[in-house]
N, C-alpha and C positions, 0 to 999 in steps of 0.2 A: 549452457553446456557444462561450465566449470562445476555450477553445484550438482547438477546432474549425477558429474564423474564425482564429488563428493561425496554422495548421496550413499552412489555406488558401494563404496568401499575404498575409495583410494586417498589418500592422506592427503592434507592439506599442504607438507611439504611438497612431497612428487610435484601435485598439481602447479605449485607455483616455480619450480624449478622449471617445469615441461613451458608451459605458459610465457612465463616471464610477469606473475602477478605475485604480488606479497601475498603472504599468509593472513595478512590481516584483512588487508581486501577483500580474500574469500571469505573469512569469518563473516564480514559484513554482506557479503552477499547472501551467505547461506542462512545467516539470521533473515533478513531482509524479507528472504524467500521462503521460510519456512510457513509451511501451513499451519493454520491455528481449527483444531475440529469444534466443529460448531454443537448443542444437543441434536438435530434434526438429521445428523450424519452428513454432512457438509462441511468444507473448509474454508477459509478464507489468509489472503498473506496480510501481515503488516501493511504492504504497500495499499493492496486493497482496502483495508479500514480508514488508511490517509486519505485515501481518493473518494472515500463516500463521507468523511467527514468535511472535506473542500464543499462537495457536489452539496450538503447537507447546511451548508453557511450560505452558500450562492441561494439554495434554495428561501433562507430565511430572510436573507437580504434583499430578495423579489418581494421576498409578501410584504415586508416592511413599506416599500414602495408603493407596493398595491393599497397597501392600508390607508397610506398618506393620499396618493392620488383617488381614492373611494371619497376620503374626507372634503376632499378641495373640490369633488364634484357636487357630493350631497350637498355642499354650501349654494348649490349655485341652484 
């Protein structure tokens, strides 16, 4: 809601007087939260690239598994 009213037009001071949040806080939220436009007219937040980079390691770390347990069958 705070970057919301950021977003808006209202100062990062106001917000954190009204709130009782630092300025910097908000900064890092509204970076945080900011959308980044993709070519295909879509966006995505920082957060979201962290969460598909996690989802993207867990995925490789399956196959890895999969590769080893393929090998340990095909032995047998």
């Amino acid at each position: 809601m705070i970057v919301d009213l950021y977003q808006s037009g209202t100062t990062a001071k106001n917000l954190s007087s009204e709130y009782g949040v630092s300025e910097t806080t908000i900064y890092k939220w509204v970076k945080k939260l900011k959308p980044i436009p993709l070519e295909d007219g879509q966006s995505f937040t920082p957060e979201d690239y962290l969460k598909l980079q996690k989802e993207m390691k867990r995925i490789q770390e399956e196959n890895e598994i999969l590769k080893k347990a393929m090998i340990i069958f095909t032995k047998k």
